[in-house]
C-alpha positions as CSV (number, residue, x, y, z in Angstrom):
1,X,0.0,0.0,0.0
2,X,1.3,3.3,-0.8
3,X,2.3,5.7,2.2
4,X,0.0,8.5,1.2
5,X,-3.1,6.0,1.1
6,X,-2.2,4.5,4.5
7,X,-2.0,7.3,6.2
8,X,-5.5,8.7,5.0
9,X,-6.8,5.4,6.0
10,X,-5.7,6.1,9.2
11,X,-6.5,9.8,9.5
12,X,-10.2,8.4,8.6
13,X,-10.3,5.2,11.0
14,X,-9.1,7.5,14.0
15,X,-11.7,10.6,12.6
16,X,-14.4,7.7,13.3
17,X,-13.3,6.3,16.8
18,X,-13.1,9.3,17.9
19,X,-16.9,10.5,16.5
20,X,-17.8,7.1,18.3
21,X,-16.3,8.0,21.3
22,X,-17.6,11.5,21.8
23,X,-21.2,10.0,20.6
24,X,-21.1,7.3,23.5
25,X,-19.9,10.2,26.2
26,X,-22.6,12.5,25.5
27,X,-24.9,9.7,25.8
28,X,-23.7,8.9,28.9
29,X,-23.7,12.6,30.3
30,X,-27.5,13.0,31.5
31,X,-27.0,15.8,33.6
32,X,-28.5,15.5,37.2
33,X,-31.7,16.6,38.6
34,X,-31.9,18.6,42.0
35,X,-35.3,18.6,44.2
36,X,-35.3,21.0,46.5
37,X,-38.2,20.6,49.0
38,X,-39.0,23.2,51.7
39,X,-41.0,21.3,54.6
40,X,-42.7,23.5,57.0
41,X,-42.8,20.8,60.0
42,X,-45.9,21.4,62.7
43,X,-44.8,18.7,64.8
44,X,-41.0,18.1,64.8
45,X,-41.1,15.1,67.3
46,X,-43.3,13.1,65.6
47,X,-42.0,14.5,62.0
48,X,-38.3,12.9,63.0
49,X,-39.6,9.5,64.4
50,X,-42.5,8.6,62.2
51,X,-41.9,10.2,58.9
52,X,-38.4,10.9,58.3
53,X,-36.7,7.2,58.7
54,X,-39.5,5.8,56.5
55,X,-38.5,8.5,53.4
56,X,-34.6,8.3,54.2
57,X,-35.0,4.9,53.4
58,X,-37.4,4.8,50.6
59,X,-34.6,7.4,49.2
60,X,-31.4,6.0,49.7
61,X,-32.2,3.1,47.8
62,X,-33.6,4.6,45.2
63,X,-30.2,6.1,44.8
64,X,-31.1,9.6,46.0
65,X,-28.0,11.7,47.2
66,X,-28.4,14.2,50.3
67,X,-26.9,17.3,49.7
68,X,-28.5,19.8,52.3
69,X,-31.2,18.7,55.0
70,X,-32.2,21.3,57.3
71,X,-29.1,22.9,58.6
72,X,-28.9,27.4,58.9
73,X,-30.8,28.9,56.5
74,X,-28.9,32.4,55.2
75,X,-31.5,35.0,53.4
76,X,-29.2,36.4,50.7
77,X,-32.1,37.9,48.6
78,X,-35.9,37.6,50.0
79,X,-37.8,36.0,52.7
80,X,-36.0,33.1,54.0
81,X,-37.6,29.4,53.9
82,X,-40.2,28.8,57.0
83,X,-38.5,25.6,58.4
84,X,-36.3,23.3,56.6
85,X,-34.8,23.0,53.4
86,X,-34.1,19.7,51.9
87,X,-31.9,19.0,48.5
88,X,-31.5,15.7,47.3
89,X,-29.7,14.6,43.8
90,X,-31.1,11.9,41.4
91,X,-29.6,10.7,38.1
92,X,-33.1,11.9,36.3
93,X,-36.2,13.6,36.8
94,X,-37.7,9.6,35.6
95,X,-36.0,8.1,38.4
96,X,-37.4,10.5,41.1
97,X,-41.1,10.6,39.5
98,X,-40.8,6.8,39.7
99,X,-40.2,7.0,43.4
100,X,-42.6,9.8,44.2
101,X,-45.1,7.7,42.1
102,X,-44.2,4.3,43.7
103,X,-46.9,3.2,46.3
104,X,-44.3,2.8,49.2
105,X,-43.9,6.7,48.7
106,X,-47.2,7.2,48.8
107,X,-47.8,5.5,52.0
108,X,-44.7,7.3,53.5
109,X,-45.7,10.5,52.3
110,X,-49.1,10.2,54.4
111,X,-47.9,9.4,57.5
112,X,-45.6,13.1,56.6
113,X,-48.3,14.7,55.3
114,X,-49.9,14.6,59.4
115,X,-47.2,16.4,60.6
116,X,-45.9,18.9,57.8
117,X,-46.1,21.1,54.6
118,X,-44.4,21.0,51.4
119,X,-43.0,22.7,48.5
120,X,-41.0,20.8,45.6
121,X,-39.5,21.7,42.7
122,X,-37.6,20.2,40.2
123,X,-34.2,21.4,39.0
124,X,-31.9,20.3,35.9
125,X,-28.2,20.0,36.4
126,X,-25.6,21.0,34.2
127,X,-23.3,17.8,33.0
128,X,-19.4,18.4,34.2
């Protein structure tokens, strides 16, 4: 084979790894989702014993990641949260809705629903 013909061969193999490659990365790059959840809690005690074990749990093996629960809230701009703020990481907004839709959520989320208010949202993450 002549020199100039191999190495346009190879200049076009390694063109389309490399397309393959960067096709199967940004395939792979779903960017997170963040819910943030603000929980105005009426009665802490029974919040922390009844509710909170049950939705850790239903959570963690879901594959939710804690970021911020509760902890000092400082305004920068605007009125502050009432109570607590709650921010938890899922691969996608599929995977959560699954959960939140799941019936052992649903159960859960009644027994939370007696001792506290919420306020969800949704947030998209940016792939790093």
């Amino acid at each position: 084979m002549k020199p100039q013909y191999a190495i346009a061969l190879a200049v076009v193999a390694g063109f389309g790894t490399g397309a393959i490659a960067v096709h199967g990365l940004h395939a792979q790059a779903n960017p997170p989702v963040y819910v943030i959840t603000e929980v105005e809690v009426s009665n802490s005690h029974a919040y922390a014993n009844e509710y909170v074990p049950k939705i850790q749990a239903i959570y963690k093996a879901a594959g939710a990641r804690y970021f911020a629960v509760g902890g000092t809230i400082t305004p920068i701009e605007g009125a502050p949260p009432k109570s607590r703020v709650i921010i938890t990481a899922w691969d996608s907004i599929e995977k959560y809705q699954a959960v939140h839709n799941s019936a052992e959520y649903k159960k859960a989320r009644t027994i939370g629903d007696k001792y506290a208010k919420y306020r969800s949202f949704a947030v998209e993450g940016i792939s790093q």
